[in-house]
C-alpha positions as CSV (number, residue, x, y, z in Angstrom):
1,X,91.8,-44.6,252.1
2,X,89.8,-42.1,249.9
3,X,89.1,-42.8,246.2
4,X,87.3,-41.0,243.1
5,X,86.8,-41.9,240.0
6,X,86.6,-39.7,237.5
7,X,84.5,-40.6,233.7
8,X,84.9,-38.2,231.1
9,X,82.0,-40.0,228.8
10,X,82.6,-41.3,225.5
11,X,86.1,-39.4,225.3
12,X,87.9,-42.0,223.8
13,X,88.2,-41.8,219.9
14,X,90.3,-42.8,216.7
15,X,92.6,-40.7,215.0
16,X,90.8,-37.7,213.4
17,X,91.5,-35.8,210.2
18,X,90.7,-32.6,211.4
19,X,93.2,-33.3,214.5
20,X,96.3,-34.0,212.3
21,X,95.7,-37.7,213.0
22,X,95.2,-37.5,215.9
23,X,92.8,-38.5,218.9
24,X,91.2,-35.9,221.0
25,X,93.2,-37.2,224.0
26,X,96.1,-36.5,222.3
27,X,95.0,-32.9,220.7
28,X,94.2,-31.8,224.3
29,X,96.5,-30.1,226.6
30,X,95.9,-32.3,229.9
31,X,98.6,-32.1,232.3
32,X,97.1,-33.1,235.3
33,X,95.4,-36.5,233.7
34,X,99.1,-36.6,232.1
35,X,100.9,-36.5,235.5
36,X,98.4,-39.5,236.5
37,X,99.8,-41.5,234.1
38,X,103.2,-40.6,234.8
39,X,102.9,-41.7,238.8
40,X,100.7,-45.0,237.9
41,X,99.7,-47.1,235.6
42,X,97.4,-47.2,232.2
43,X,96.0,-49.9,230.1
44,X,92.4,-50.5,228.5
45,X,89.5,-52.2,230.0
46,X,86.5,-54.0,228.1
47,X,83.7,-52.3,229.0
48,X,81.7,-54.1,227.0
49,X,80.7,-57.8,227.2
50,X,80.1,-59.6,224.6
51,X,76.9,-59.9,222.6
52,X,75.6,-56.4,224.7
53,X,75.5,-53.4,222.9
54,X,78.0,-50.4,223.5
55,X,76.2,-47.6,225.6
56,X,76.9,-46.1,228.9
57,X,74.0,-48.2,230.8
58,X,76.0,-50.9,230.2
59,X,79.5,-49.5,229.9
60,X,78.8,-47.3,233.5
61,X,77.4,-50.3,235.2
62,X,80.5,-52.3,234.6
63,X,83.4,-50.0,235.3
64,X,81.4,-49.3,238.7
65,X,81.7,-53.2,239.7
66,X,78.5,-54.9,238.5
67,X,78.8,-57.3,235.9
68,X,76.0,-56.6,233.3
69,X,75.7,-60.1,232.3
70,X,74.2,-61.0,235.7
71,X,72.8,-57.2,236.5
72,X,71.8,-55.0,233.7
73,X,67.6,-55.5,233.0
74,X,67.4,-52.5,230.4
75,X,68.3,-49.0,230.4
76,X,65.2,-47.3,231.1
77,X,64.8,-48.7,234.4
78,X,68.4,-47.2,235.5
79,X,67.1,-43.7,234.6
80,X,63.5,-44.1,235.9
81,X,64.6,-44.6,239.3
82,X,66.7,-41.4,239.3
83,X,63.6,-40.0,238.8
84,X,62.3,-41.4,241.9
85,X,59.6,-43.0,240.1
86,X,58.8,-46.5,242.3
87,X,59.0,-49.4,240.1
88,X,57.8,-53.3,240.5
89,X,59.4,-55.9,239.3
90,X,56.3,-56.5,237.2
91,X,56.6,-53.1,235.3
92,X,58.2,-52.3,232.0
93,X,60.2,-49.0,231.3
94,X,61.1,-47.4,228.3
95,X,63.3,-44.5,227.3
96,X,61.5,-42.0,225.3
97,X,63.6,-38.9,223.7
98,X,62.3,-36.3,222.0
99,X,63.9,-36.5,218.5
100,X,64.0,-34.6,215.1
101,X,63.3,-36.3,211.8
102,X,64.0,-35.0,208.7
103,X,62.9,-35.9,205.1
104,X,62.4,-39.7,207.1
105,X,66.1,-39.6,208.4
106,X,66.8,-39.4,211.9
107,X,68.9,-35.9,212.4
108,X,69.1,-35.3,216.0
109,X,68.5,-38.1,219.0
110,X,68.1,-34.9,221.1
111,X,65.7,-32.2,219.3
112,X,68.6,-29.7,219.3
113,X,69.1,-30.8,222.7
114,X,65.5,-29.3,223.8
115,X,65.0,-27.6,227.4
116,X,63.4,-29.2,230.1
117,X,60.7,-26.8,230.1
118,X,59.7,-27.4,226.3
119,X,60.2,-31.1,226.4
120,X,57.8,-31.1,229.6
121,X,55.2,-29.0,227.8
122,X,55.5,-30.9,224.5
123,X,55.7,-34.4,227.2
124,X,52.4,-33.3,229.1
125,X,50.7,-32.1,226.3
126,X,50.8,-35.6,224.4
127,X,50.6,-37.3,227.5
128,X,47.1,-36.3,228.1
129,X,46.0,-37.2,224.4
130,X,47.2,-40.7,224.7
131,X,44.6,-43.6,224.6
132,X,47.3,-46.6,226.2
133,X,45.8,-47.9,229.6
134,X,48.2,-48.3,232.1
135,X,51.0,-46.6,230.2
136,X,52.4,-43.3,232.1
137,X,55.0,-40.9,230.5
138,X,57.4,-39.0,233.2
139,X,59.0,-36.1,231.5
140,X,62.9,-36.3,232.6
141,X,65.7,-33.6,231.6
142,X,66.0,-32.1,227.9
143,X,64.9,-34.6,225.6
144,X,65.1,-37.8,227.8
145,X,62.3,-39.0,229.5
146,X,60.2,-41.9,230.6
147,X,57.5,-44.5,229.5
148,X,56.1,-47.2,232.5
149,X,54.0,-49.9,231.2
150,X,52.2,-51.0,234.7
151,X,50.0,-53.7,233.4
152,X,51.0,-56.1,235.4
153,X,50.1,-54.7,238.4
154,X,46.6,-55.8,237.8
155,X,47.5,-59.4,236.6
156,X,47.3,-58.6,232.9
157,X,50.8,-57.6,232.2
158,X,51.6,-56.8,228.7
159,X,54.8,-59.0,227.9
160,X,57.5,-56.8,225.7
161,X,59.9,-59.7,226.0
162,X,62.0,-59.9,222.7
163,X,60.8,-56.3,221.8
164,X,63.8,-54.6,219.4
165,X,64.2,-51.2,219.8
166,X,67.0,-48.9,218.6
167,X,69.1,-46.2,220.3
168,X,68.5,-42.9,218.3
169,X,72.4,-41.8,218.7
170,X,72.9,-44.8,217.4
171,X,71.3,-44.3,213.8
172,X,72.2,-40.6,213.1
173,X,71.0,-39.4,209.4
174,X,69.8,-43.3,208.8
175,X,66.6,-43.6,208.1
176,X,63.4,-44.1,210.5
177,X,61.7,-47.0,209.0
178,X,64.4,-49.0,209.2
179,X,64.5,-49.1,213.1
180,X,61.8,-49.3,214.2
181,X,60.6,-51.3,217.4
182,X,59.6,-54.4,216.2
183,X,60.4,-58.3,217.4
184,X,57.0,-58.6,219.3
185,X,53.4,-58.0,218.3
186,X,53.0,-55.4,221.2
187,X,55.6,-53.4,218.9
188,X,53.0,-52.1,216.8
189,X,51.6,-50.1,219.8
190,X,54.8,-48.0,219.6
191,X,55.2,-48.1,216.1
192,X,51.6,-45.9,216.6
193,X,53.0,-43.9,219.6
194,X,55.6,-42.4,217.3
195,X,53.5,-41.9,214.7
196,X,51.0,-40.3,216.9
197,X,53.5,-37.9,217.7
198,X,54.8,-36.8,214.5
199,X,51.5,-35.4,213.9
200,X,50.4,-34.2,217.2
201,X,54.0,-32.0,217.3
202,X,54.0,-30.8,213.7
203,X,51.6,-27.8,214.9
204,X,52.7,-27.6,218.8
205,X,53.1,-24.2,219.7
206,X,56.8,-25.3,221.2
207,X,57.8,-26.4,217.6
208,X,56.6,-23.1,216.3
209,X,58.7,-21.0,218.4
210,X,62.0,-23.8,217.8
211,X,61.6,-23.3,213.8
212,X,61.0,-19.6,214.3
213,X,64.3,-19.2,216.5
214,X,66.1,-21.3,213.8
215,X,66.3,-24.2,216.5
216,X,65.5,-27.9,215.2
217,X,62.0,-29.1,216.4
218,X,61.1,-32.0,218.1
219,X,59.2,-34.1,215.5
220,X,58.9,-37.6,217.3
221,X,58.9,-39.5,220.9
222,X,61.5,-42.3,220.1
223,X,60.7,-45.1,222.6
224,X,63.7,-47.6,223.5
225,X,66.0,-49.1,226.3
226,X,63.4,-51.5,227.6
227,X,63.6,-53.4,230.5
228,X,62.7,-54.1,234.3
229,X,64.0,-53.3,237.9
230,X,67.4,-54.8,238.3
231,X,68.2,-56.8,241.7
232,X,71.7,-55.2,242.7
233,X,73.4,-55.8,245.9
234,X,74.3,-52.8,247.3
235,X,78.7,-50.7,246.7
236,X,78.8,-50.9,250.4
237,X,77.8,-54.8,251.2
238,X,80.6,-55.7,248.7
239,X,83.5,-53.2,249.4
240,X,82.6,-51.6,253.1
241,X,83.0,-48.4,251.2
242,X,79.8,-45.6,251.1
243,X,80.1,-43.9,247.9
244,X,78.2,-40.9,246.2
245,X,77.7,-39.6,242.6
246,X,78.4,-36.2,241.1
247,X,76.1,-36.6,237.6
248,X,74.0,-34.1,235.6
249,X,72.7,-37.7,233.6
250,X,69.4,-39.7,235.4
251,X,71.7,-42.7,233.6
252,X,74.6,-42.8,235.9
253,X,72.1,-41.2,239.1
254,X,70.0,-44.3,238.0
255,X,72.7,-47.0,238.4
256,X,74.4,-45.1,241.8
257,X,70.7,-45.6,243.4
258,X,70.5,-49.2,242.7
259,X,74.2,-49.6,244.2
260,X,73.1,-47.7,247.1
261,X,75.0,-44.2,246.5
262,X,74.0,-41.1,247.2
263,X,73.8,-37.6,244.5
264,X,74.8,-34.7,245.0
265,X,73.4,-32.1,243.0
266,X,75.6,-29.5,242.2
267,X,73.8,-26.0,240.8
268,X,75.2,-25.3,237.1
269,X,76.0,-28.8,236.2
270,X,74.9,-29.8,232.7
271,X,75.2,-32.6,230.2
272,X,77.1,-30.1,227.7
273,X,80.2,-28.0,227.2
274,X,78.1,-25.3,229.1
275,X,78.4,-27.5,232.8
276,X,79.9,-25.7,235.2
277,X,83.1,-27.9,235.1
278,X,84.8,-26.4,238.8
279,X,81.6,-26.6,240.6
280,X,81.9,-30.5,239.6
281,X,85.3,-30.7,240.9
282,X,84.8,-28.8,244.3
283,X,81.9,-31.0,244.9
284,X,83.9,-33.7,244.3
285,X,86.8,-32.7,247.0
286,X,83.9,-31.5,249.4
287,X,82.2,-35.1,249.2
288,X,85.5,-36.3,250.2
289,X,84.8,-35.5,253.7
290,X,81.9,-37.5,254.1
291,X,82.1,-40.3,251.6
292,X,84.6,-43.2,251.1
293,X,84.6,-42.7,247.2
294,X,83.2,-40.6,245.2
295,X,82.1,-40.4,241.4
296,X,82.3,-37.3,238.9
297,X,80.4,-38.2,235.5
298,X,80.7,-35.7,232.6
299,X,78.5,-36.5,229.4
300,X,80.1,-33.4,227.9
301,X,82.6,-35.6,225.3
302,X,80.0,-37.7,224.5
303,X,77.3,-34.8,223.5
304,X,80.5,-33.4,221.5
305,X,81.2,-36.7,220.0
306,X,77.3,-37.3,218.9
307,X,77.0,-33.8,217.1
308,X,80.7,-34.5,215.3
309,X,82.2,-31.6,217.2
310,X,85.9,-32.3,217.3
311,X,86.6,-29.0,218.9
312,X,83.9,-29.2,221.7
313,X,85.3,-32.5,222.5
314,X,88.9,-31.7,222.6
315,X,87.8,-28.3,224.7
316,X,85.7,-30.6,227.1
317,X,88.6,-32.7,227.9
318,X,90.7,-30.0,228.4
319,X,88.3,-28.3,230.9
320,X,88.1,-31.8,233.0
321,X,91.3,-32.2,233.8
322,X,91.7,-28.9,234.5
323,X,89.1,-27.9,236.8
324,X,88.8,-31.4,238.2
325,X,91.3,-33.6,237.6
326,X,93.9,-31.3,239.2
327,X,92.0,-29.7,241.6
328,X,90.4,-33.2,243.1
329,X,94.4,-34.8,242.9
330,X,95.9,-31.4,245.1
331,X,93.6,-32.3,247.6
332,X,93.8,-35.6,247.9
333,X,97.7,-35.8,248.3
334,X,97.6,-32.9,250.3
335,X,95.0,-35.3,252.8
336,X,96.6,-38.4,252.2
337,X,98.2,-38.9,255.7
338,X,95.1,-38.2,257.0
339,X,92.9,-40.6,255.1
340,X,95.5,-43.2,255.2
341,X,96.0,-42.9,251.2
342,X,94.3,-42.0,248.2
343,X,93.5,-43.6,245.2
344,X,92.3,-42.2,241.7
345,X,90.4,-44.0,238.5
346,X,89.5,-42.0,235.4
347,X,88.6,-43.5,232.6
348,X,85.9,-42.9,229.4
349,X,83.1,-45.2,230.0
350,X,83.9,-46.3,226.1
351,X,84.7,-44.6,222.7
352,X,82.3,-42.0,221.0
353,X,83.2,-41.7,218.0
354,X,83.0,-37.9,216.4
355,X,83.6,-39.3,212.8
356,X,80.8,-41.6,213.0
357,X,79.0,-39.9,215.6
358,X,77.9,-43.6,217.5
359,X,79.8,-45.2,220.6
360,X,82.2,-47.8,220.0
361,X,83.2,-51.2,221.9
362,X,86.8,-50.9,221.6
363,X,87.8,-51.1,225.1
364,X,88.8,-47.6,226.6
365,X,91.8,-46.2,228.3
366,X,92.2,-45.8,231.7
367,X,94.2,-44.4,234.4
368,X,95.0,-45.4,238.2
369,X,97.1,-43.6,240.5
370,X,97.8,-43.3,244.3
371,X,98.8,-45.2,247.1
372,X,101.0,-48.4,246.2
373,X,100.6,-48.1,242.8
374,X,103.4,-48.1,240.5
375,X,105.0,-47.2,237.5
376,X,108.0,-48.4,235.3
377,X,107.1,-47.0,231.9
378,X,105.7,-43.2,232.1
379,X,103.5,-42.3,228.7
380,X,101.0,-39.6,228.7
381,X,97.5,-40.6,228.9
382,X,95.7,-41.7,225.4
383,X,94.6,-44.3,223.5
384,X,97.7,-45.7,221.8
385,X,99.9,-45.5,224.4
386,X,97.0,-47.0,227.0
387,X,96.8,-50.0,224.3
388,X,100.1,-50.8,224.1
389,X,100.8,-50.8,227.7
390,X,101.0,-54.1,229.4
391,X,97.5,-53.8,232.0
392,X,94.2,-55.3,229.9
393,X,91.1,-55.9,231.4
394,X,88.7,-58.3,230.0
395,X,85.9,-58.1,232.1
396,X,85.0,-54.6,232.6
397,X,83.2,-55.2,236.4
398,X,86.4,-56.6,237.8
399,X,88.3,-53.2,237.3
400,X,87.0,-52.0,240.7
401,X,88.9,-54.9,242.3
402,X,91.6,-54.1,240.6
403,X,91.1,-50.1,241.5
404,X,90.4,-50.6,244.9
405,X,92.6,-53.6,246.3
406,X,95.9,-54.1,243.9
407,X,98.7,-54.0,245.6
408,X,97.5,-53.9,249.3
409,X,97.8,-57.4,250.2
């Protein structure tokens, strides 16, 4: 048996104005994820446990199988070991994006979504200023990168235990001061690192060029996601099944090292509306023939969501199912006999909501299809009809059970 899941990040929404009432699930024209539904079954799935906040560490970690109550150490640490930076248990990582701040309000968790190139330069060039021993900043991809406090490989370990920090996509047009890391005296120290940086980036020659192109600038670092290396057991010790990941996000990279997959880097790949959407899904038949399931994360609905793009989001959707969805579902029931079945999970990781702009822990819709699983009620694929079927899900991490062993006993 062969199975791929397929997350279309943060595409589940509410009803939206400026779609006639409707979600963008329901605006797009989506065929292939439609015919899914029509041949198994939907329902929602709780992505989020309780008392953890709603964001695609968490969310990501628990549709793949792992239970973030007993798993999930932080964010940061997910993404710093797609990096390949080698952690110990002792360290502490942080997120750090590159932000824009306007008039004290947080405008843009992603400086206009900055290159890689500038956000190095800009990352390097504040890097070398800094004055924090044993602190190390790894520029990542756009405007997410890394902070490693290593303190406590030399026995005096700063402790950041109940540090608060805040998401930046999570406060858009709010202001700063209000969410700032705070909850432990070590706070302060980042409190000064993003203060630092306001002023150290007002006159960076990157900025200049961004204002004189009409681009925003990056005004801040934004430090947050603490935490420390997670102990995970590994896909294969639990299911017998080697897996890989298809992912332009460190995130999700993160989280498939720690269960033990492999990514595969596929050339044009983005975490926008510009990814090269049929390179995703030709990778993901092509990794068919090496891996027992496979993974094809797009971030594009959730970048559209964050920057209140209705259209981009509804355009997103519509270019996953069509160059992946039915492209990876041809092939796999054209080689089922040979694999001995195929199965198929796609699901948003959890709602992004365009009015709002933030995520959102009502439980997403999802779809399973393939060998011996059936359907008596056949609704197109979207949120109302997925919450009103009769499969629910109330602990995220046991939806891979379900997804890989229902009905084969």
């Amino acid at each position: 048996m062969k199975y791929v899941i397929i997350i279309p990040d943060g595409a589940a929404d509410h009803p939206l104005a400026e779609l006639d009432g409707r979600t963008p699930f329901e605006a797009a024209s989506i065929p292939h994820t439609d015919e899914l539904a029509a041949i198994g079954r939907i329902g929602t799935v709780s992505t989020t446990p309780k008392g953890f906040p709603c964001g695609s560490d968490v969310c990501s970690m628990s549709l793949l199988g792992y239970d973030p109550v007993k798993y999930h150490k932080g964010r940061a640490p997910l993404e710093a070991a797609s990096l390949g930076i080698e952690l110990q248990p002792s360290d502490w990582i942080f997120r750090v994006n590159l932000v824009t701040v306007i008039d004290g309000n947080m405008q843009d968790h992603s400086a206009g979504h900055i290159s890689s190139d500038e956000g190095l330069q800009l990352l390097t060039d504040f890097a070398a200023r800094l004055e924090l021993p044993d602190m190390t900043l790894y520029p990542g991809v756009s405007y997410r990168n890394i902070m490693v406090d290593s303190s406590g490989r030399k026995g005096t370990a700063r402790d950041w235990s109940g540090l608060r920090t805040t998401p930046p996509h999570d406060i858009p047009g709010e202001p700063i001061r209000k969410h700032l890391p705070t909850g432990n005296p070590l706070a302060t120290l980042l409190q000064q690192l993003i203060s630092q940086s306001e002023t150290f980036f007002a006159t960076h020659e990157v900025n200049q060029t961004r204002r004189e192109l009409g681009e925003l600038p990056a005004t801040h670092v934004w430090p947050w996601g603490q935490g420390q290396k997670p102990d995970m057991p590994s896909f294969e010790s639990r299911f017998k099944l080697r897996g890989a990941m298809i992912t332009a996000v460190d995130l999700l990279a993160g989280i498939a090292r720690f269960m033990g997959w492999d990514r595969l880097d596929v050339p044009g790949q983005t975490s926008y509306h510009d990814t090269d959407y049929a390179a995703a899904g030709r990778a993901g038949i092509d990794a068919l023939d090496e891996y027992d399931i496979v993974c094809v994360h797009v971030e594009a609905p959730d970048e559209a969501a964050h920057a209140a793009d209705a259209k981009t989001k509804v355009a997103a959707i519509e270019a996953i199912d069509q160059h992946i969805v039915g492209p990876i579902h041809a092939a796999m029931k054209e080689r089922q006999k040979e694999w001995g079945g195929y199965r198929m999970l796609l699901l948003p990781d959890h709602y992004t909501a365009v009015a709002t702009r933030k995520h959102d822990a009502t439980p997403p819709p999802f779809v399973v299809a393939g060998t011996r699983i059936h359907n008596v009620v056949r609704r197109p694929f979207n949120e109302r009809n997925a919450a009103h079927a009769d499969l629910h899900i109330g602990f995220g991490h046991e939806l891979m059970e379900f997804f890989l062993h229902s009905g084969t006993a």
